[in-house]
Backbone bond lengths (Angstrom), bond angles and torsions (degrees), N, CA, C in turn:
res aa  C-N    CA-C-N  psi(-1)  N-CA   C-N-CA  omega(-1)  CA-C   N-CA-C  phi
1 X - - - 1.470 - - 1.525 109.25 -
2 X 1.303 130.15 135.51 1.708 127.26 -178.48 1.229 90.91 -75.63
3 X 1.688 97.52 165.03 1.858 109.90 -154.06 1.794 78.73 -98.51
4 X 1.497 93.22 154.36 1.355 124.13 163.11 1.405 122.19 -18.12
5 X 1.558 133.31 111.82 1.456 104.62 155.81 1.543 134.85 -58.07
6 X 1.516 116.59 144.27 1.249 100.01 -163.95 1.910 110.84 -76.01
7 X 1.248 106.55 146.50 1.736 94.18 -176.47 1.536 111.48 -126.17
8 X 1.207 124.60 152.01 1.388 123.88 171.24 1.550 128.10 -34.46
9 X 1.126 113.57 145.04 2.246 96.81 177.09 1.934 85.73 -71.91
10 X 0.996 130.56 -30.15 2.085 91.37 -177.58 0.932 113.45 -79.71
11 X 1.660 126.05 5.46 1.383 99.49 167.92 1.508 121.68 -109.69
12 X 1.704 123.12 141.89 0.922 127.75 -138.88 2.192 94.42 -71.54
13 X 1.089 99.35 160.24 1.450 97.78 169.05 1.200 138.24 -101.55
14 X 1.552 116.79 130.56 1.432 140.40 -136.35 1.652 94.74 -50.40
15 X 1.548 122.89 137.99 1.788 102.22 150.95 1.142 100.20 -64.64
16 X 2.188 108.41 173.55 1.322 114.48 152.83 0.969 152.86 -66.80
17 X 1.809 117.65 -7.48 1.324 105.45 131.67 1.239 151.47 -90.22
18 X 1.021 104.68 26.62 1.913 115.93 167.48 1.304 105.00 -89.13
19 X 1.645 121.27 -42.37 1.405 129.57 -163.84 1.337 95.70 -71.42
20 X 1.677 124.22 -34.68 1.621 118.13 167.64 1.161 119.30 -50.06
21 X 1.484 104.60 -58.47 1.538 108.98 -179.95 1.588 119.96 -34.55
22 X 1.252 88.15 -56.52 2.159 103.55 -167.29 1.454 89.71 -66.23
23 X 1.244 131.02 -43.19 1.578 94.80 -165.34 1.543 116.55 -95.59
24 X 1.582 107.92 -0.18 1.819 117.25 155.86 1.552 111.95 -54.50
25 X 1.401 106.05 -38.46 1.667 105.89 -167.32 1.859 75.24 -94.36
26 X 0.924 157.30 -74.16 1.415 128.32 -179.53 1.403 131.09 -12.17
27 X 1.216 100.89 -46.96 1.833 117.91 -170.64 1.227 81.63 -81.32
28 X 1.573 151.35 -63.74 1.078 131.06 -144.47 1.712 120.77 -71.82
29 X 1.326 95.04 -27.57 1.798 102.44 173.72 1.582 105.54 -75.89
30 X 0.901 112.20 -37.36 1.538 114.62 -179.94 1.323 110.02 -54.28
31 X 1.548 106.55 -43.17 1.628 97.07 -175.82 1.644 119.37 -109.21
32 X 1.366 114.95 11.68 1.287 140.22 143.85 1.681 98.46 78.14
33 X 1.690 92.88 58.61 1.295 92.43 161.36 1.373 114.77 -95.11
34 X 1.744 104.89 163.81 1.339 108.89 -171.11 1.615 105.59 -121.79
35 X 1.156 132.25 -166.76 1.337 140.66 -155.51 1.542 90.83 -96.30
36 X 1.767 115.13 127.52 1.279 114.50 174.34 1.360 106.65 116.72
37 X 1.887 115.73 -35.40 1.651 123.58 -172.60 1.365 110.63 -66.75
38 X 1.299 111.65 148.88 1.242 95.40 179.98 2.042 106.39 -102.41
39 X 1.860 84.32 156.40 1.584 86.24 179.68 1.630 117.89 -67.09
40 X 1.013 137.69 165.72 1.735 136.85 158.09 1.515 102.05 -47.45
41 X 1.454 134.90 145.04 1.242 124.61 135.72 1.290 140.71 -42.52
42 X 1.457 105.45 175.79 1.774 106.97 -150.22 1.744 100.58 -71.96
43 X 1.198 101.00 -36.91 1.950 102.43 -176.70 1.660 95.67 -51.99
44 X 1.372 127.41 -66.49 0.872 121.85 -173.56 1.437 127.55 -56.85
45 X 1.424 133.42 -30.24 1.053 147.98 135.01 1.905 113.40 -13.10
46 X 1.300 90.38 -56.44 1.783 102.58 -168.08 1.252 94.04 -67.43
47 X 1.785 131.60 -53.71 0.878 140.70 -165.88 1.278 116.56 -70.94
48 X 1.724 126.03 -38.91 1.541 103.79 159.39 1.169 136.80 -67.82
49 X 1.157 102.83 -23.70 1.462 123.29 -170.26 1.560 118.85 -89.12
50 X 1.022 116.33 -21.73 2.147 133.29 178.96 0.818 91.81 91.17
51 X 1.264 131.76 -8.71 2.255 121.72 -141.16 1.482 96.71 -90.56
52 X 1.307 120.56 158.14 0.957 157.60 -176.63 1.764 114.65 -67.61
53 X 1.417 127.80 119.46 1.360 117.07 -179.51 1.649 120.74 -19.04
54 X 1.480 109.95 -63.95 1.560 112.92 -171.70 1.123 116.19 -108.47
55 X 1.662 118.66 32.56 1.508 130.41 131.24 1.221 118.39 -75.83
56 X 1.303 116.34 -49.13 1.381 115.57 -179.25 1.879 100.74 -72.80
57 X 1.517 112.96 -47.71 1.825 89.60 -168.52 1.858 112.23 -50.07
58 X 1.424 107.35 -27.84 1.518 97.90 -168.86 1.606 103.98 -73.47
59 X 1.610 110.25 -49.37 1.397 114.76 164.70 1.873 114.80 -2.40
60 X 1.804 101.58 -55.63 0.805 108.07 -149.75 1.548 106.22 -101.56
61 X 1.347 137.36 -18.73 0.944 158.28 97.26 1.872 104.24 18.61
62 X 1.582 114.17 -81.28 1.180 109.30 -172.67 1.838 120.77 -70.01
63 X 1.471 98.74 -26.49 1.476 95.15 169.83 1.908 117.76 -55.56
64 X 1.751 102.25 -40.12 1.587 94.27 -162.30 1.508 96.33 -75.79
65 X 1.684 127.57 -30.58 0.922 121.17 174.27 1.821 118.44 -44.37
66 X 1.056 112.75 -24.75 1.759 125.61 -159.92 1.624 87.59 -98.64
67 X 1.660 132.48 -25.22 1.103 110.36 174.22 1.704 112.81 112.38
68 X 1.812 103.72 -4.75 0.882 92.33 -165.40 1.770 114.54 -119.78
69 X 1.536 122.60 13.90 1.243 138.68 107.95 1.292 122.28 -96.70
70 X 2.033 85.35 175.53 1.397 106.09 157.74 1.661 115.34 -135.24
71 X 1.100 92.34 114.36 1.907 81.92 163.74 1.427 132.31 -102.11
72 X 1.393 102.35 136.50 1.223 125.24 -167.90 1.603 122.44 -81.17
73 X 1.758 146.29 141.05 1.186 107.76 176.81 1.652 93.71 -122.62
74 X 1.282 97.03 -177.18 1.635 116.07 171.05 1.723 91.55 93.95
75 X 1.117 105.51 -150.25 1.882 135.70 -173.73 1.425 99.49 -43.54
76 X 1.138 125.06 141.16 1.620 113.05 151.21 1.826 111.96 51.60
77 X 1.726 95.77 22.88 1.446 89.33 -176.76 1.881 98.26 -111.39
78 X 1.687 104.93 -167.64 1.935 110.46 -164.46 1.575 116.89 142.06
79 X 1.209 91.42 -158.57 1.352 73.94 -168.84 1.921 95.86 -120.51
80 X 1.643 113.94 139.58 1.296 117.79 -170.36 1.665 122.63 -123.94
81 X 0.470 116.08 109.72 1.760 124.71 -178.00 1.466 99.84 -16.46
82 X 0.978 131.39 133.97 1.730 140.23 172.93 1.414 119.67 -133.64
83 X 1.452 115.58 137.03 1.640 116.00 -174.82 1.248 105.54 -86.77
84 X 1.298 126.32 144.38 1.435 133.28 179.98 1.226 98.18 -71.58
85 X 1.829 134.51 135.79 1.390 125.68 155.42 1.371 117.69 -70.45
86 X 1.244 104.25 -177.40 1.683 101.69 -173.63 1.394 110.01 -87.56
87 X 1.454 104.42 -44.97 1.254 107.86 155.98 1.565 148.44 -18.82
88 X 2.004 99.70 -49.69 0.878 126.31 -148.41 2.626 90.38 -104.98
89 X 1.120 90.02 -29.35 1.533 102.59 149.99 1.146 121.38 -82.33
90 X 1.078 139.95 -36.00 1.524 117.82 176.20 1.784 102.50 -72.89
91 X 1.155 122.16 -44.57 1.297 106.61 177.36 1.604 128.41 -63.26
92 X 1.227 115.09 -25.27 1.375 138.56 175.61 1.656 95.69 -59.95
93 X 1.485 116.32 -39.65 1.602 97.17 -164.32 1.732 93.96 -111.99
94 X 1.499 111.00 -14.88 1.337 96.24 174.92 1.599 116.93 -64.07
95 X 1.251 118.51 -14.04 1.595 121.38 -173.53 1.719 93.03 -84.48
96 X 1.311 127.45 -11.41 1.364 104.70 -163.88 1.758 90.77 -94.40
97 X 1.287 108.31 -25.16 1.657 104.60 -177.85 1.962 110.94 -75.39
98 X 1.326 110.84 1.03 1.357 118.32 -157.52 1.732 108.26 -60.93
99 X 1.406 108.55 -50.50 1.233 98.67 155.59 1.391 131.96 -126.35
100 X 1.692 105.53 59.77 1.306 119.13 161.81 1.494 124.08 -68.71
101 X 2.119 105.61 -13.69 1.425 123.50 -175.52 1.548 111.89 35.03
102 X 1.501 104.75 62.10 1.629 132.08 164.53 1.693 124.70 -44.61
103 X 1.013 101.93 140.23 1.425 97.59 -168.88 1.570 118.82 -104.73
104 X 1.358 148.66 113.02 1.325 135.32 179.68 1.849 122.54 -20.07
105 X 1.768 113.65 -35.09 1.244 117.24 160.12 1.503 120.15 -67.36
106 X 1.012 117.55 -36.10 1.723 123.60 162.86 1.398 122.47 -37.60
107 X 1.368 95.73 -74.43 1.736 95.15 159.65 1.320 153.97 -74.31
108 X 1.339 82.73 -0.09 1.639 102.93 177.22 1.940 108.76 -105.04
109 X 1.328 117.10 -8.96 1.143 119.61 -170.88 2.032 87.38 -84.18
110 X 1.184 113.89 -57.70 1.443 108.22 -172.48 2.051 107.73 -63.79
111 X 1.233 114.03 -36.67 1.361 116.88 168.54 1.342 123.98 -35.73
112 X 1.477 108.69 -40.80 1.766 133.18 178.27 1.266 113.89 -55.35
113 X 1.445 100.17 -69.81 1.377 121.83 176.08 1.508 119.21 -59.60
114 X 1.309 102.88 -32.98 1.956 96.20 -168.56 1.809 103.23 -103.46
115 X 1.316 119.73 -42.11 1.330 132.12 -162.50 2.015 106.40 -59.37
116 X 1.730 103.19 -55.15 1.756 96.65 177.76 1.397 105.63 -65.95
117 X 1.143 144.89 -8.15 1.375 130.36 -167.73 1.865 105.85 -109.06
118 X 0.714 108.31 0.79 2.079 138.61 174.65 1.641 105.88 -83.11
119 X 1.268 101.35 -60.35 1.805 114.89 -170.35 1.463 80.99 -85.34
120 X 0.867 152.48 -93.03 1.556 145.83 -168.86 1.614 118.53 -15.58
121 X 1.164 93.41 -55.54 1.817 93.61 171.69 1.315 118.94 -86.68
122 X 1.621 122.40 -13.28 1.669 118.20 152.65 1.480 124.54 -56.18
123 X 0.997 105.08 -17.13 1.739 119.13 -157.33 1.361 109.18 -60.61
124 X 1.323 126.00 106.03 1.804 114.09 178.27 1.825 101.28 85.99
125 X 1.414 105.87 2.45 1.770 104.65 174.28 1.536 95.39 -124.24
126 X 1.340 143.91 15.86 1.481 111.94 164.18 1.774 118.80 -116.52
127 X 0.621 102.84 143.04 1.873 116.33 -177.79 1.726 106.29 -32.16
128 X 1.356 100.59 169.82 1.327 89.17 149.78 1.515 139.00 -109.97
129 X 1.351 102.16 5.09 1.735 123.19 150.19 1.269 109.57 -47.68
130 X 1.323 133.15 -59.53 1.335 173.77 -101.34 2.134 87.74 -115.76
131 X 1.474 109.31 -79.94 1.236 115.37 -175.65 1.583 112.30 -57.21
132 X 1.363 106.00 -36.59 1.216 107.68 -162.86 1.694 116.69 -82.20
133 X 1.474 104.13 -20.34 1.574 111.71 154.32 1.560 120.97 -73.52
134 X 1.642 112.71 -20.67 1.268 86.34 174.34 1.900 113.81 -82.71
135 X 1.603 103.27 -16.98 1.561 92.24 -174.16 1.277 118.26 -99.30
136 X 1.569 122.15 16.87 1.469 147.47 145.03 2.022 94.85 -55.15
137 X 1.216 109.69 -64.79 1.643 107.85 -162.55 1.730 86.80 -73.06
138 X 1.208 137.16 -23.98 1.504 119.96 -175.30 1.903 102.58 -57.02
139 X 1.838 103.18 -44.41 1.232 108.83 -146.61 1.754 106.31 -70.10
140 X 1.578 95.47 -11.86 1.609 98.71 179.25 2.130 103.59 -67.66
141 X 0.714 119.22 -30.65 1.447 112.23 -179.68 1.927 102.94 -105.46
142 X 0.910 126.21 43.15 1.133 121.89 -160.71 1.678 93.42 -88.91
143 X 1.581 130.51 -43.34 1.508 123.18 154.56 1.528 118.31 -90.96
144 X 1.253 90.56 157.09 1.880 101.38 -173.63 1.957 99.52 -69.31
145 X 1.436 89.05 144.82 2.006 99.98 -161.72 1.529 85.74 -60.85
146 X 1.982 98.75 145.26 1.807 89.75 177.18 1.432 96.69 -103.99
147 X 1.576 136.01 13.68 1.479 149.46 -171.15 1.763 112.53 -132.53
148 X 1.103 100.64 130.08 2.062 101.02 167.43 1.407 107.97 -38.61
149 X 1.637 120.39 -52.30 1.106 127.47 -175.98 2.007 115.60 -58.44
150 X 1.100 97.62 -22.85 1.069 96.07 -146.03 2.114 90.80 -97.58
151 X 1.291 92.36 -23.80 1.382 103.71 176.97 1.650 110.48 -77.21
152 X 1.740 123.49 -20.49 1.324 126.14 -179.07 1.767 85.34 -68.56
153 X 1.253 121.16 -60.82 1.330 126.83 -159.41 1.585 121.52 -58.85
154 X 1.091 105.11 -17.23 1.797 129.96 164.50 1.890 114.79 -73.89
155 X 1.227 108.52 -54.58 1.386 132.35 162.93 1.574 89.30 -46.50
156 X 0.965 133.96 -105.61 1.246 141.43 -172.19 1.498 124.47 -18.80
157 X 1.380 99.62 -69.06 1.574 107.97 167.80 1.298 125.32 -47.92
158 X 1.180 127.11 -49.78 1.335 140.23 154.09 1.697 121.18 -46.63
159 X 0.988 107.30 -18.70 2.012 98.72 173.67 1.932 80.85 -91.70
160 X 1.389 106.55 -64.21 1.537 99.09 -178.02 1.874 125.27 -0.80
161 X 1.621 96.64 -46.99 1.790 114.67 173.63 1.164 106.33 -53.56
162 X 1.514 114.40 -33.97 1.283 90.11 -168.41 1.595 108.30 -100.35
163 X 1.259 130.53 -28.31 1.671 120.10 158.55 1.278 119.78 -44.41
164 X 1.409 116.37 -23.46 1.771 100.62 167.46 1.328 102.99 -76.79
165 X 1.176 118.61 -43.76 1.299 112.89 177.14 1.701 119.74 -27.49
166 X 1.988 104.04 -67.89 1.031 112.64 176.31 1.732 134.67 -55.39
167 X 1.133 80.87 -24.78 1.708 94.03 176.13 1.701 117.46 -66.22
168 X 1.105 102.52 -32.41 1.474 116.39 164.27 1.933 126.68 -53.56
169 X 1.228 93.36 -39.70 1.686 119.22 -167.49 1.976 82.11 -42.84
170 X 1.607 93.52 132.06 1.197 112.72 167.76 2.181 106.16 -79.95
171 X 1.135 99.12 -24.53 1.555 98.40 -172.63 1.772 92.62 -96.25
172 X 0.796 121.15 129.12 1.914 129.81 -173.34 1.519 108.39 -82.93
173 X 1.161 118.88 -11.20 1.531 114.29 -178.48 1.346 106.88 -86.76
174 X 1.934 99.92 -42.95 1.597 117.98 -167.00 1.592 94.02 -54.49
175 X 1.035 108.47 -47.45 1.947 128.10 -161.18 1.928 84.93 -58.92
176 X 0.768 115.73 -80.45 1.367 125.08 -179.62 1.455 122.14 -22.08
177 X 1.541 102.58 -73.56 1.354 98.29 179.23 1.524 113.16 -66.76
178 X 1.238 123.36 -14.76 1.892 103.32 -170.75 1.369 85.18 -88.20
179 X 1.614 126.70 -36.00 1.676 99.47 -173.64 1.060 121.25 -67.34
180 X 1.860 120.19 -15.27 1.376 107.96 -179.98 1.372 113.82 -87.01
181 X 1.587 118.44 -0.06 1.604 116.93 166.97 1.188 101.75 -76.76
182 X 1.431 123.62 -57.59 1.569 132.78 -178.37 1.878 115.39 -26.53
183 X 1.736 92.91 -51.71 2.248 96.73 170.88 1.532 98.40 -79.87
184 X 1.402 127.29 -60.15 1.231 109.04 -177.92 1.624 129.35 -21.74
185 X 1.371 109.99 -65.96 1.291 122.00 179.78 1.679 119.34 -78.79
186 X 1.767 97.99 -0.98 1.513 90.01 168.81 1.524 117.68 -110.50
187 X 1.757 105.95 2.18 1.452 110.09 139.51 1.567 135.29 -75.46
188 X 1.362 92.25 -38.81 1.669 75.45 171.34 1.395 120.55 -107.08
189 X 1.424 117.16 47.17 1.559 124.74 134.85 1.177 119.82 -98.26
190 X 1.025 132.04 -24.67 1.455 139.75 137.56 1.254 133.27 -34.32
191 X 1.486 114.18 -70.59 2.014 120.97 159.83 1.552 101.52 -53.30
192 X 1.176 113.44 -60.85 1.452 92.28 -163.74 1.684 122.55 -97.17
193 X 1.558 104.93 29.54 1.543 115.01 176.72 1.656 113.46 41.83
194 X 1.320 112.41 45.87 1.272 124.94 173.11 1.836 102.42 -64.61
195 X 1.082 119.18 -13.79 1.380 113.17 -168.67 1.776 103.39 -85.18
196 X 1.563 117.54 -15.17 1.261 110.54 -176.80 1.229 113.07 -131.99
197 X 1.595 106.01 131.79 1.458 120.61 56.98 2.039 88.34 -102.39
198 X 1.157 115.91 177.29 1.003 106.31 -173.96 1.505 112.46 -104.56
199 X 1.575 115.46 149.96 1.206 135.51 -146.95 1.970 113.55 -109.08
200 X 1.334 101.96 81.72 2.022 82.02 -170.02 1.231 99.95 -100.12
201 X 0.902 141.29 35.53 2.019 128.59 130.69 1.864 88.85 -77.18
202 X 1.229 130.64 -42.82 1.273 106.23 -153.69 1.562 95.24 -81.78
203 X 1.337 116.34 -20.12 1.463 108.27 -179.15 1.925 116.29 -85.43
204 X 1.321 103.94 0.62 1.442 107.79 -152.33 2.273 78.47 -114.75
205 X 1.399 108.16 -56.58 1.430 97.18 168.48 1.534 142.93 -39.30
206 X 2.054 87.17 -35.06 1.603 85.83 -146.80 2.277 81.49 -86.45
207 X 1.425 110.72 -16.74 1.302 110.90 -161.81 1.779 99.39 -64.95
208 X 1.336 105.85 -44.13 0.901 133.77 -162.79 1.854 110.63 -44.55
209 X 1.904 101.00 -57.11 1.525 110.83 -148.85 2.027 80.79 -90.51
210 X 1.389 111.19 -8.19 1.885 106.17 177.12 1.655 100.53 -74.21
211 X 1.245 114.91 -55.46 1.190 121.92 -179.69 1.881 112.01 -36.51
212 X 1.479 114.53 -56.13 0.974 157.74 -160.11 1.716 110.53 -64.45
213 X 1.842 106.88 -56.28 1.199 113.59 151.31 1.529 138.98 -51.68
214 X 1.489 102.76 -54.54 1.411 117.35 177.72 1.227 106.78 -55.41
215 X 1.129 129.46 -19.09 1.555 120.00 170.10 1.467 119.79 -87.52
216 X 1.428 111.09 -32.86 1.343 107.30 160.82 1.372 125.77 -54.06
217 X 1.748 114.32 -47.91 1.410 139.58 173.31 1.480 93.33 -23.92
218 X 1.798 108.50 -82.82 1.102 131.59 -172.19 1.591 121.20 -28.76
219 X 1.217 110.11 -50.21 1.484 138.48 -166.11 1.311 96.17 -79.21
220 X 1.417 135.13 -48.83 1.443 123.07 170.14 1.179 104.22 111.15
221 X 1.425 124.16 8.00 1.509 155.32 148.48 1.177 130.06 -33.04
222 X 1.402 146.42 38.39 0.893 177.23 143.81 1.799 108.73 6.05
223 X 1.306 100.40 -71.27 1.412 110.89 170.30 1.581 102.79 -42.37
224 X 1.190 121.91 -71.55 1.185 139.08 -170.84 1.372 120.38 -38.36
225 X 1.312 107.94 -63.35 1.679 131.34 172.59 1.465 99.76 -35.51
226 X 1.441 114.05 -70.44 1.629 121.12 173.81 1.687 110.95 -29.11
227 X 1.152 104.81 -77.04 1.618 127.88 -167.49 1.802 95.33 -44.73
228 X 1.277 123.59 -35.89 1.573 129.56 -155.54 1.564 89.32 -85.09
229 X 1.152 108.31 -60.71 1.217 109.54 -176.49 1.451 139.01 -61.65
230 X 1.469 96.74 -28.18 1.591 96.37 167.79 1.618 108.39 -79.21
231 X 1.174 119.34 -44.04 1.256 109.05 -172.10 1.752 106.37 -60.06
232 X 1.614 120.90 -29.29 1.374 124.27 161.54 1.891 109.61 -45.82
233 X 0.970 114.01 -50.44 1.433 107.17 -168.39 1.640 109.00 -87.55
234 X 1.457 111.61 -35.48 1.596 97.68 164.31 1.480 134.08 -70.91
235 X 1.705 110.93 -2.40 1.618 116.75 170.80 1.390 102.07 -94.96
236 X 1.440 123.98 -34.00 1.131 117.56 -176.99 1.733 114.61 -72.91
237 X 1.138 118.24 -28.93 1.477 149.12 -150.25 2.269 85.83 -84.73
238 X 1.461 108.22 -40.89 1.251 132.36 -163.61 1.915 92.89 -78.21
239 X 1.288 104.09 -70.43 1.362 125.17 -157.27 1.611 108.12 -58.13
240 X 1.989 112.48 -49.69 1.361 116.77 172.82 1.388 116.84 -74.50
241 X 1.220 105.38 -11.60 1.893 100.13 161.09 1.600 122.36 -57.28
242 X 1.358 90.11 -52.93 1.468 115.00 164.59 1.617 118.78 -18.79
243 X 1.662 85.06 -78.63 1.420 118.55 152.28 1.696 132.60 -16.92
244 X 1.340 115.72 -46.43 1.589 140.20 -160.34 1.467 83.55 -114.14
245 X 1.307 149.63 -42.18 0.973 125.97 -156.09 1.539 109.47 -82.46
246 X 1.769 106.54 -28.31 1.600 100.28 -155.65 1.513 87.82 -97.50
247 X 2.199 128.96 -3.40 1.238 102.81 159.29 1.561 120.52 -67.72
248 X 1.371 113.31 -45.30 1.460 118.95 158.60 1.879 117.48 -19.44
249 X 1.230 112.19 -50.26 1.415 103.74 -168.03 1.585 88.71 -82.15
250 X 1.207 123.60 -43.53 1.790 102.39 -164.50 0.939 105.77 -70.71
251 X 1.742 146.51 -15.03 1.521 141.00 141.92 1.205 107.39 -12.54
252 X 1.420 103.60 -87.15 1.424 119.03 -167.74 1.240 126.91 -41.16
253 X 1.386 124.62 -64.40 1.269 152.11 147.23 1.493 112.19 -25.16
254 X 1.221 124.74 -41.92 1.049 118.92 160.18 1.555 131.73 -71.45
C-alpha cells in the first residue's frame, strides 16, 4: 500500500477506509487510468492493498460516493473509473460553502479579479453560435420584470451570461471557478430573495454593460471587454449590496 500523505496535526486522521480510498485514486493516476477503465477486482484489491475484505468494500463505497466510480453488477459488471461531472463538482463544493454564510462582497471580490481577464481573453475567440447565444440570454430580460416572480427569473438568466461565458475559458479551472461563483450566487439570490423588491438600475445596468461587451467580444476588443466588464461587476458588485442590505433590514424588522 503507498505510505500515507503527510497531514497537518489539525487535521483529524483519515479512517482506514479513506486512507484506501486516497491511495486507489493514487494507484489510479499512477497507472493512467481513464474514465470507463475498469478497476482490478476485489481479491486483488485485498491483495494490493493488505486490507481487509470490508475495508476495501467501504473504500470503495466512499470513492463512488465522491463520484469517482461506478460499479456495475451482473456479466461484465465491477467497479470502473468514472469522471466527475461539472455539475456534479460544483455541488460537491457548493455544500462545503453551505454554511460558510457568504457574503455578496465575497463573491464579488473574486468576480473582479477573475471575470475582466476571462472576457479579455475571449475577445476575437468566440464563434458566432457562441455570441449569438449569449444575446439570445440578453433578450430574455430585454424589459424590466412586470412580476416578483418574474424578476427572480431575470436575476437568474442574467448570471446564466456569464456561465456561457465560463464555459468558453480556454484555461478549465478559470472556466470552473467563475461558473461555480456564477450558481453559487445564483442560489443565493434565490434563498435569500436578493431579487426583491426589484431593482431597475440593476436591471437596466447589468443589461446594458452585456449588450456592451458582446460587441467588444465581437470586435476582437480585448482591451475593451476587460474595461466593460469590470465596471459590469463593480456596479453590479455596488447595486446587489444594495440588495443584501435591505434583505438584512426586512430580517430584522421582521
Amino acid at each position: 500500500m503507498p505510505p500515507a500523505t503527510t497531514r497537518s496535526k489539525a487535521e483529524p486522521k483519515l479512517s482506514r477506509p479513506v486512507q484506501v480510498a486516497e491511495a486507489i485514486k493514487d494507484w489510479v493516476v499512477e497507472q493512467g487510468l481513464q474514465a470507463g477503465d475498469r478497476l482490478p477486482g476485489e481479491a486483488e484489491l485485498i491483495e494490493r492493498f493488505a486490507m481487509a475484505k470490508g475495508t476495501i468494500r467501504e473504500a470503495m463505497r466512499i470513492l463512488e460516493a465522491q463520484g469517482l466510480i461506478k460499479t456495475r453488477t451482473g456479466p461484465g459488471g465491477g467497479g470502473f473509473v468514472h469522471e466527475v461531472s461539472r455539475q456534479r463538482a460544483k455541488a460537491l463544493l457548493g455544500n462545503y460553502f453551505y454554511f460558510k454564510d457568504l457574503t455578496i462582497g465575497d463573491i464579488y471580490q473574486l468576480r473582479l479579479a477573475l471575470e475582466p481577464e476571462l472576457a479579455a481573453s475571449l475577445a476575437g475567440n468566440l464563434s458566432e453560435e457562441v455570441l449569438a447565444l449569449l444575446e439570445d440570454n440578453i433578450a430574455e430580460y430585454s424589459e424590466p420584470a412586470a412580476t416578483l416572480d418574474e424578476e427572480r427569473q431575470q436575476h437568474v438568466a442574467s448570471l446564466r451570461f456569464h456561465a456561457v461565458l465560463a464555459e468558453q475559458a480556454k484555461n478549465p479551472m478559470l472556466g470552473f471557478i467563475i461558473d461555480f461563483m456564477v450558481n453559487l450566487l445564483s442560489d443565493l439570490t434565490v434563498y435569500r430573495r436578493l431579487y426583491s423588491p426589484p431593482n431597475l438600475e440593476l436591471w437596466k445596468q447589468g443589461r446594458d454593460h452585456q449588450q456592451r461587451l458582446v460587441q467588444a467580444l465581437r470586435n476582437s476588443d480585448g482591451d475593451l471587454a476587460r474595461s466593460i466588464m469590470t465596471d459590469h461587476m463593480e456596479t453590479a458588485w455596488t447595486l446587489m449590496r444594495q440588495q443584501e442590505v435591505e434583505m438584512q433590514s426586512r430580517f430584522i424588522s421582521e
